[in-house]
BATORVO-462623 format. One record per residue (C-alpha): residue number from 0; residue in one letter; x, y, z. Coordinates in steps of 0.05 Angstrom, whole numbers, plus 5000, padded with zeros to 4 digits. Layout:
N
SITE:NUM:a:X:Y:Z
...
***
This chain:
474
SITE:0:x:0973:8631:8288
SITE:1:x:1037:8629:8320
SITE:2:x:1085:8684:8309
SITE:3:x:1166:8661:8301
SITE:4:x:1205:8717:8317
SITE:5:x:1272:8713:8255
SITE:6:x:1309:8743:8308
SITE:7:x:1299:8703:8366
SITE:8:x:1355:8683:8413
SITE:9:x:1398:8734:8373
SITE:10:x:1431:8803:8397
SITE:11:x:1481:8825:8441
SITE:12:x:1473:8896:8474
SITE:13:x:1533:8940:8518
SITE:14:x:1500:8999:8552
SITE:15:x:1550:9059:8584
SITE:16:x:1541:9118:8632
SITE:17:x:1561:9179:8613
SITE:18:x:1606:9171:8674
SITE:19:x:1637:9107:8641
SITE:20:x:1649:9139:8586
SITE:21:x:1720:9162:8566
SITE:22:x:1680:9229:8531
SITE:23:x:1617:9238:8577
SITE:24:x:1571:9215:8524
SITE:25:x:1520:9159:8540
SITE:26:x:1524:9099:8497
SITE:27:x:1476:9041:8477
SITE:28:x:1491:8996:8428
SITE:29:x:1476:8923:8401
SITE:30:x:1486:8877:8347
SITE:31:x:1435:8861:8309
SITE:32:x:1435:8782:8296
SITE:33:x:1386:8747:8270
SITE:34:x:1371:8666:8246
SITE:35:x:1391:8684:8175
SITE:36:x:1467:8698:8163
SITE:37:x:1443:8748:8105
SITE:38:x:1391:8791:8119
SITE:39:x:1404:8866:8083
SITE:40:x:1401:8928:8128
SITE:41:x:1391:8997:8108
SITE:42:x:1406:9069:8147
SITE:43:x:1352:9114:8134
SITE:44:x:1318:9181:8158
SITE:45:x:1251:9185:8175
SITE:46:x:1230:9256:8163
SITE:47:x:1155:9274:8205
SITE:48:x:1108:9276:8145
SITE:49:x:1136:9200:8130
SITE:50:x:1123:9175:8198
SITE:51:x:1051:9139:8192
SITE:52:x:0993:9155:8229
SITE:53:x:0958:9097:8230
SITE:54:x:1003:9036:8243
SITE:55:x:0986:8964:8219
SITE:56:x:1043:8910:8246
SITE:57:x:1048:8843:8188
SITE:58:x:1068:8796:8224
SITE:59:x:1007:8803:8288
SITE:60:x:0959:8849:8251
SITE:61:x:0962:8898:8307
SITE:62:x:0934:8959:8289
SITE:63:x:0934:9037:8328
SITE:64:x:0928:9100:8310
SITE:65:x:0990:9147:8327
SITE:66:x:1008:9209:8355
SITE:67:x:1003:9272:8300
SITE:68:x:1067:9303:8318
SITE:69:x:1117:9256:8308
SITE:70:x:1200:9278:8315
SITE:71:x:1248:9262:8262
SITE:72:x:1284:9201:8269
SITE:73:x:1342:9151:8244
SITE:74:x:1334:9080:8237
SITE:75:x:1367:9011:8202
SITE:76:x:1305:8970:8168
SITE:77:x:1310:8913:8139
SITE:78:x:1317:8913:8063
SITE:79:x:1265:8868:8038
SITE:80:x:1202:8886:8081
SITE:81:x:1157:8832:8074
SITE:82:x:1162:8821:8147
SITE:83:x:1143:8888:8158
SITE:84:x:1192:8944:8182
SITE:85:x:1240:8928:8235
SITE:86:x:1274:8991:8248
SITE:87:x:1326:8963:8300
SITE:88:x:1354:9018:8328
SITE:89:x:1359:9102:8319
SITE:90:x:1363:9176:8343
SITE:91:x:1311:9222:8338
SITE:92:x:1314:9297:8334
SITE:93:x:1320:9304:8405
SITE:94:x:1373:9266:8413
SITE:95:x:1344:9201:8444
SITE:96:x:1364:9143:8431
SITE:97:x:1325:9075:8426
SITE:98:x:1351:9006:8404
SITE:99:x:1300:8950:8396
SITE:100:x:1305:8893:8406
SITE:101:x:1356:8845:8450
SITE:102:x:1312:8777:8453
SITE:103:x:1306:8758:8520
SITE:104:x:1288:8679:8554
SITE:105:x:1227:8672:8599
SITE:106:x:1196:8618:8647
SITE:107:x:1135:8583:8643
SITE:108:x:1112:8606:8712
SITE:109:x:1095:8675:8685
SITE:110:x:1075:8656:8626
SITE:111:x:1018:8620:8655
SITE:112:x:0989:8676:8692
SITE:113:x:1004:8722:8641
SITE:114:x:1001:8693:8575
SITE:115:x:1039:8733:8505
SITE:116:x:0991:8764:8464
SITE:117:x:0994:8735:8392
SITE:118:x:0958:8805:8361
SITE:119:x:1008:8848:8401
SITE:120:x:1068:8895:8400
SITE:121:x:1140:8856:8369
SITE:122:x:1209:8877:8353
SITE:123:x:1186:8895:8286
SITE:124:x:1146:8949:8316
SITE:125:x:1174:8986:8376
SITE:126:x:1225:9031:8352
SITE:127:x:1172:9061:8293
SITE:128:x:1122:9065:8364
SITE:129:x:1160:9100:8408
SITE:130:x:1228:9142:8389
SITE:131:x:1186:9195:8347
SITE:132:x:1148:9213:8407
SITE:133:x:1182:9222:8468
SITE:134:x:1240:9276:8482
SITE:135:x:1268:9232:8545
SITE:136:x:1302:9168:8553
SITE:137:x:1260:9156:8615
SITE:138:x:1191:9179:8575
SITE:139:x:1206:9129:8518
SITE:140:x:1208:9077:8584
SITE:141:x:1141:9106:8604
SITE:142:x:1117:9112:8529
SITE:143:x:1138:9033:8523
SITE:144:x:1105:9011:8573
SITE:145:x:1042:9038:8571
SITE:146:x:1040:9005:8504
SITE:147:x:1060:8945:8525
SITE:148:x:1009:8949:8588
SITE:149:x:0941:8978:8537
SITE:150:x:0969:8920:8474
SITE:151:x:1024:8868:8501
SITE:152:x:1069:8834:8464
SITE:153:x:1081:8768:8434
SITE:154:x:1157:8761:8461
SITE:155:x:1203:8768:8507
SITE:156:x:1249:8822:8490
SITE:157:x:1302:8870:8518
SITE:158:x:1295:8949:8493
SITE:159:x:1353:9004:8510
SITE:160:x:1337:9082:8524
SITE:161:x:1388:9143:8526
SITE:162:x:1394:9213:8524
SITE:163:x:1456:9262:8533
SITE:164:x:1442:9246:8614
SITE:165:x:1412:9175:8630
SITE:166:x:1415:9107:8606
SITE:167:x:1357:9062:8607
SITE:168:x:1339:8977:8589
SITE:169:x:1277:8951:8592
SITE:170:x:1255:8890:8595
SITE:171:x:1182:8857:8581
SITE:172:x:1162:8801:8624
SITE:173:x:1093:8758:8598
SITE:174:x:1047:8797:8556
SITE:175:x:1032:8854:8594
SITE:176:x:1088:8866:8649
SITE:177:x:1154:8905:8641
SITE:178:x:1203:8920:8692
SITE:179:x:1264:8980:8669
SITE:180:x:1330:9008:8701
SITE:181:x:1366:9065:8692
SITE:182:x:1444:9043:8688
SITE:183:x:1480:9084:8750
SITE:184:x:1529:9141:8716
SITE:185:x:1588:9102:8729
SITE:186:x:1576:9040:8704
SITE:187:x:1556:8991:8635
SITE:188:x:1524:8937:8629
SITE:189:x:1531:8866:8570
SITE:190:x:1466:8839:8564
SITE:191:x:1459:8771:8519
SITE:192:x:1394:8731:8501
SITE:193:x:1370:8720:8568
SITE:194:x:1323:8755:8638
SITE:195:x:1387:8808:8651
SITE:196:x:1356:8853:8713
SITE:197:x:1376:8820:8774
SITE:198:x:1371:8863:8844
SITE:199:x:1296:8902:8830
SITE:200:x:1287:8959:8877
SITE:201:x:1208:8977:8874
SITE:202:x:1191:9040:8897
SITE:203:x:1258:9076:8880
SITE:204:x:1260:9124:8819
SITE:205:x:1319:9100:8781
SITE:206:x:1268:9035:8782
SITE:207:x:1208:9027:8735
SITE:208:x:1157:8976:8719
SITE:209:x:1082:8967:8712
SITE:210:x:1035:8983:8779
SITE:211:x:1024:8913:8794
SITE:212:x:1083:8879:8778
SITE:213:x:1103:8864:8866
SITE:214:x:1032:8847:8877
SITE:215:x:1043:8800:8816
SITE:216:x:1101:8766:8841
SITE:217:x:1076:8760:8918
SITE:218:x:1007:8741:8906
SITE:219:x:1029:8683:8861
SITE:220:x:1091:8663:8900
SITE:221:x:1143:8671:8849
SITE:222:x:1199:8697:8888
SITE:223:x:1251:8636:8906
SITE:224:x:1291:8672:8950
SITE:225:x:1287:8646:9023
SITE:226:x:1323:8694:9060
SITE:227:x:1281:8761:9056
SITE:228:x:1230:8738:9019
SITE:229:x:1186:8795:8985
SITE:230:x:1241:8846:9011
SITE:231:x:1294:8828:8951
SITE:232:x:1277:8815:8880
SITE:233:x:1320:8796:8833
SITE:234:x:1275:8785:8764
SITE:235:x:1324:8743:8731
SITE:236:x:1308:8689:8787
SITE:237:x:1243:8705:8785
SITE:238:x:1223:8716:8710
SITE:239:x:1286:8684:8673
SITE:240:x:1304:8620:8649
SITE:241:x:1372:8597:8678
SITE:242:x:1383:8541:8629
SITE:243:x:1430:8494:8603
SITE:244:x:1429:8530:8539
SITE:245:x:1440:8604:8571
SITE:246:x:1516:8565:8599
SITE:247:x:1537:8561:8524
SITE:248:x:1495:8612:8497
SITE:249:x:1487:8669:8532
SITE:250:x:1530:8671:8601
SITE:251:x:1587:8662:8563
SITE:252:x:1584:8726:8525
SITE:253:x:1567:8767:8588
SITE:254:x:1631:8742:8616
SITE:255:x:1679:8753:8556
SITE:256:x:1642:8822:8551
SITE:257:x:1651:8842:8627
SITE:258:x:1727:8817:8633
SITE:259:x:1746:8860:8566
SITE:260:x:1710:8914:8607
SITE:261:x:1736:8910:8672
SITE:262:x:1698:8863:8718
SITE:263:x:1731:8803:8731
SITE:264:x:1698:8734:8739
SITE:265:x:1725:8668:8726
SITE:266:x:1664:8620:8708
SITE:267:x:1648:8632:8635
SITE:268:x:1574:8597:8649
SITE:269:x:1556:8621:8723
SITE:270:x:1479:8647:8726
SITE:271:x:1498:8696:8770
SITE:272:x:1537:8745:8738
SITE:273:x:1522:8819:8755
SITE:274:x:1472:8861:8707
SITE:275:x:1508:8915:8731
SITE:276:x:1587:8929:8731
SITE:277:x:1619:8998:8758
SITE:278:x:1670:9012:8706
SITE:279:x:1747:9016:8725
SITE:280:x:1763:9041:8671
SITE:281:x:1731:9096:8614
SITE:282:x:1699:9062:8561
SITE:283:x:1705:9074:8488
SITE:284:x:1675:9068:8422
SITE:285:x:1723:9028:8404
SITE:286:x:1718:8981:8461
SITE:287:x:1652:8972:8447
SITE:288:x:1671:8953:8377
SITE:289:x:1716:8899:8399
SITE:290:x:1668:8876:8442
SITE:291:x:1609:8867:8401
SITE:292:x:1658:8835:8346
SITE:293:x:1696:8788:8389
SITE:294:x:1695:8716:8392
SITE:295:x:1738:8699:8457
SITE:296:x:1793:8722:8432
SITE:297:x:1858:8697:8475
SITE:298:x:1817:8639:8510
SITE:299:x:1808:8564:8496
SITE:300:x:1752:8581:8474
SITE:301:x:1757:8622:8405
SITE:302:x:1734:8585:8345
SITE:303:x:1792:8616:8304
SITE:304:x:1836:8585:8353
SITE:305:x:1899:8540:8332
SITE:306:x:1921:8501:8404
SITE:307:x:1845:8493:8429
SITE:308:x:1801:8430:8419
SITE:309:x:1747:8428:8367
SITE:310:x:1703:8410:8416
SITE:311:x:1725:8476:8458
SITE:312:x:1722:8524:8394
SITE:313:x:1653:8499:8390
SITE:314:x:1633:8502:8465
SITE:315:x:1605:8572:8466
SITE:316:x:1565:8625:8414
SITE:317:x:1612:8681:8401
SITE:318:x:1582:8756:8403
SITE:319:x:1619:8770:8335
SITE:320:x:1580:8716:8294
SITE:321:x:1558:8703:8209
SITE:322:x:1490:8721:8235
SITE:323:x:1515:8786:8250
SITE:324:x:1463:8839:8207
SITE:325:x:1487:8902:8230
SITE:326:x:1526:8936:8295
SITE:327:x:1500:9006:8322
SITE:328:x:1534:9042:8373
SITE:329:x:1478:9097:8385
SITE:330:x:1523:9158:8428
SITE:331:x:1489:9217:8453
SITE:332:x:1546:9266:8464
SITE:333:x:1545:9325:8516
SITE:334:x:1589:9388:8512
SITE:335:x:1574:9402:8441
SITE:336:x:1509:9437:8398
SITE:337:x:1461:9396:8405
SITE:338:x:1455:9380:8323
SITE:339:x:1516:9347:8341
SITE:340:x:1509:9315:8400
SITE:341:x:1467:9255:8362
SITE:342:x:1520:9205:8334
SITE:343:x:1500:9133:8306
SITE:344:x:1560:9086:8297
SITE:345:x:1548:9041:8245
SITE:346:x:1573:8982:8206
SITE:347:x:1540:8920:8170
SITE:348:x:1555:8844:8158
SITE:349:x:1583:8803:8212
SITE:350:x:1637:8839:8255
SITE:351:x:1694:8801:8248
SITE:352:x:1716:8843:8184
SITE:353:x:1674:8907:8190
SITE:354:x:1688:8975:8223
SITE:355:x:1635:9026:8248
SITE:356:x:1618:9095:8218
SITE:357:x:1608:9154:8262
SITE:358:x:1543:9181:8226
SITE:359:x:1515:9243:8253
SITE:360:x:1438:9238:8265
SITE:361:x:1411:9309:8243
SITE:362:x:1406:9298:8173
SITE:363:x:1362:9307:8125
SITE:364:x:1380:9240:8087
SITE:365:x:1434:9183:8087
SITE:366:x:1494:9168:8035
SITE:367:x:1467:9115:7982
SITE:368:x:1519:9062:7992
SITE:369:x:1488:9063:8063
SITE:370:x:1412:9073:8043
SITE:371:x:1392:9033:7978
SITE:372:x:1413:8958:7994
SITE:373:x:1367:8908:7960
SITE:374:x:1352:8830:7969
SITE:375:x:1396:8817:7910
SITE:376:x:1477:8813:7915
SITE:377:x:1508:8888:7897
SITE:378:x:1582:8898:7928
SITE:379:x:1578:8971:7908
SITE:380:x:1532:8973:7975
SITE:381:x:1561:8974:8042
SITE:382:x:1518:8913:8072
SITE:383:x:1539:8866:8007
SITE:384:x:1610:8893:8013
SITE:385:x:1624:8884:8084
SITE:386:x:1578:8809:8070
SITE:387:x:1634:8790:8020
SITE:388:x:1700:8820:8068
SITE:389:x:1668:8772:8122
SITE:390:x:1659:8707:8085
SITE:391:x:1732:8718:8053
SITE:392:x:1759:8731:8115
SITE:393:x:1727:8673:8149
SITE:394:x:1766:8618:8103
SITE:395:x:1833:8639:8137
SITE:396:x:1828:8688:8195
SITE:397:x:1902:8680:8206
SITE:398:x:1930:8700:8142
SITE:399:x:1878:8757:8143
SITE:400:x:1875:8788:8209
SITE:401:x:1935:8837:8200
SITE:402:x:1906:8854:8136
SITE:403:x:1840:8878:8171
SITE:404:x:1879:8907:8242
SITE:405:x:1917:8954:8201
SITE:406:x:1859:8968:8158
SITE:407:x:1815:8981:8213
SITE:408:x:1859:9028:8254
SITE:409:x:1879:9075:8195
SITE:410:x:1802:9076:8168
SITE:411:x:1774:9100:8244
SITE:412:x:1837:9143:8251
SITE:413:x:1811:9178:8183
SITE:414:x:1733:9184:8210
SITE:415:x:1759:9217:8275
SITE:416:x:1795:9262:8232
SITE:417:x:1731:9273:8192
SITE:418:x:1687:9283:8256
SITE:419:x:1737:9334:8294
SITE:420:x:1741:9377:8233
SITE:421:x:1665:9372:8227
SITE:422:x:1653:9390:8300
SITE:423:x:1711:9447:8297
SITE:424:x:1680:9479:8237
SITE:425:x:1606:9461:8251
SITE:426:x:1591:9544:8283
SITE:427:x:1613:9571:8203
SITE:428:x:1556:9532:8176
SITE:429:x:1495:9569:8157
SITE:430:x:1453:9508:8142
SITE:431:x:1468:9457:8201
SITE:432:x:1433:9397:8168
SITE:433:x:1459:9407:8105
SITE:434:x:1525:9411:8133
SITE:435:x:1519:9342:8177
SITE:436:x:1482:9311:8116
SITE:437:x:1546:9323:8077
SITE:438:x:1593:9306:8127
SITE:439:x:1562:9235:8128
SITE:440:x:1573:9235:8061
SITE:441:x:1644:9247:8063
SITE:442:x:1650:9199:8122
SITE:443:x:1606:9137:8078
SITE:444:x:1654:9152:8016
SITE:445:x:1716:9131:8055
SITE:446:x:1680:9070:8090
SITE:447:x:1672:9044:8015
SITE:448:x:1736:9065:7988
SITE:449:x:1775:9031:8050
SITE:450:x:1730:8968:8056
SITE:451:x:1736:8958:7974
SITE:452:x:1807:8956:7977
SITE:453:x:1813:8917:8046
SITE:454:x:1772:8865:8000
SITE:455:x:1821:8873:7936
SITE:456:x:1889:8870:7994
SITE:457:x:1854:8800:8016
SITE:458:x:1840:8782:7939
SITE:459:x:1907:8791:7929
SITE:460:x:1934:8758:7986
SITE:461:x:1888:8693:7985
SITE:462:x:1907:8679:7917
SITE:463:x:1979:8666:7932
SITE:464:x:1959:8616:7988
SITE:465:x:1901:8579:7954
SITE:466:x:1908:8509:7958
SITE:467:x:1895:8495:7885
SITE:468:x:1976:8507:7857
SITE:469:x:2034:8472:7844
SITE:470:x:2104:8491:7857
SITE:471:x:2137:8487:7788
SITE:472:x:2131:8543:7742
SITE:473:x:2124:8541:7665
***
């Protein structure tokens, strides 16, 4: 039986050095899209004695036995687990971070020498496989792929590593075959739903991949470069796809992404963009944010636009989209304790009209309004709240948009506040966990408050500009 992943051809990832970074934290973080434009999310905490031992995937019926020391852990799972888990991103106890997955495109050319492995590994598994057992952002690389070597997989997919010193993405090529980078210091990368690694340096030790992957590629002649042949590899020629659909789909956000960032390019749909981009500037949360939520904002291209075409609005898939499930910005901070150093941004629904919490990762639980979403409609829960902010927001960006800007910059000028005081006062606590567990709480309490009356402001407002009224007055 052939496995359909929901979230295929979803997913956008940004991925910062510490260097890059305008704090010296290392940051990974994604949206994660899916084919549904409601699918409810959940932020949990996955204590050791809750971690399984023996692990059963649903949708391949892959089953393995696992480690007996597992590390706490954070993670966003889907609500309604009939499709099994799919923890999507988190931060474990030793503050390393893991997000999984970014789907990625393929070629047939590896795919007939080695063919995806319909009882493997799948983005429904990997984070509950890996982040409780490794203490490393390079060992969950290792830990990954020696999975994916001893089980395979049954897609292509994308998978981001940090810790409080290096930044990681892996990518899995076939069934068996993975190739990872570490991201220089100094530098970020956008990643869409395509083959991202270009220039592949084997033998280097900022470069991993499985022990046969150059004998792969020179015995079967997959290398199309002509000009030092088997001395430069760049895997996106040699494993991607380079399709029509990756100039609308996927180029298009790398490009929007790298010119908010810093590195300037003027074709929208080139193949060649860099996977790599020195930074010129220090990155933010917040940039990320924007990033992650945008939809080519001040181009021809932005399907909110008022003096573009509708066939440009519809050109190219924005990153900020309805099939937005959840955004994660997963920092590991340096220059703090290390309870504290753990920090997973988060914020559900499609971006456009969402904002990210900063929740600290060594808990021993998560608020409610962030934790208990069901399948069924509840907008006393953040995923259902920030569901109905979206769609309202949608039917007339422009009369909303200064509504949600002013919204957005007092509500993550009041979590700052929240998160220096923490951090200040965080060497008076005698219980550390308790103290972060209630700090999150504080932090989820103003999420709701300001996102409940962001949706009442936009009630209020839409009702005086509905198009069912008439202009004399009884």
């Amino acid at each position: 039986m052939k496995i359909e992943n929901r979230r295929k051809g979803s997913c956008t990832t940004v991925l910062v050095g510490k260097k890059a970074s305008i704090d010296g934290s290392t940051m990974i973080a994604r949206n994660d899209d899916g084919h549904e434009a409601l699918d409810p999310q959940r932020f949990v905490v996955i204590q050791p004695e809750e971690q399984p031992r023996h692990y059963k995937a649903v949708l391949s019926g892959l089953e393995l036995d696992l480690p007996d020391n597992p590390l706490r852990y954070t993670a966003t799972p889907n609500a309604v687990l009939k499709e099994g888990i799919w923890p999507a991103a988190g931060i474990n106890s030793e503050n390393v971070a893991m997000s999984a997955t970014e789907t990625i495109t393929t070629n047939p050319r590896i795919l007939g020498l080695d063919p995806y492995v319909e009882n493997g590994m799948g983005e429904e598994d990997l984070v509950t496989l890996v982040l409780p057992y490794v203490t490393s952002a390079r060992e969950g690389v290792l830990r990954l792929g020696e999975l994916l070597t001893t089980y395979g997989t049954y897609e292509p997919n994308g998978i981001a590593f940090a810790d409080h010193n290096e930044v990681w993405w892996l990518e899995t090529i076939g069934g068996h075959h993975w190739a990872a980078v570490r991201i220089p210091d100094d530098s970020f990368v956008v990643a869409p739903n395509r083959m991202n690694i270009d220039e592949f340096k084997f033998g280097n030790e900022d470069y991993l991949c499985s022990d046969d992957l150059k004998t792969l590629i020179d015995k079967n002649h997959l290398n199309p470069e002509i000009e030092g042949y088997k001395t430069r590899y760049n895997l996106r020629q040699i494993f991607g796809s380079s399709s029509i659909k990756d100039t609308v789909y996927n180029n298009p956000r790398t490009w929007y992404g790298q010119n908010f960032l810093g590195e300037r390019s003027e074709n929208p749909q080139a193949h060649d963009l860099p996977f790599i981009c020195e930074a010129s500037r220090k990155i933010t949360v917040e940039d990320i944010k924007f990033v992650l939520s945008s939809h080519f904002e001040n181009t021809k291209y932005d399907p909110y636009g008022t003096t573009n075409t509708p066939e440009e609005r519809k050109l190219f898939r924005p990153i900020g989209i309805n099939r937005n499930h959840s955004v994660h910005i997963l920092q590991v901070r340096n220059h703090v304790p290390k309870e504290l150093a753990g920090v997973q941004w988060l914020a559900f629904g499609a971006n456009t009209f969402n904002h990210v919490v900063p929740f600290y990762t060594a808990i021993s639980d998560t608020p409610a309004c962030y934790r208990d979403a069901k399948g069924e409609y509840d907008p006393t829960n953040m995923y259902w709240l920030s569901a109905t902010t979206a769609v309202l927001g949608d039917s007339n960006y422009d009369l909303f948009v200064d509504l949600r800007d002013n919204y957005e910059l007092n509500t993550l000028a009041k979590f700052h506040e929240i998160q220096n005081e923490t951090d200040q006062n965080f060497a008076t606590a005698t219980d550390k966990i308790a103290y972060l567990t209630a700090a999150n709480e504080k932090l989820a309490a103003v999420a709701l408050k300001n996102q409940t009356e962001l949706l009442g402001r936009m009630v209020v407002l839409g009702s005086a500009n509905m198009k069912l009224r008439f202009d004399f007055n009884d």
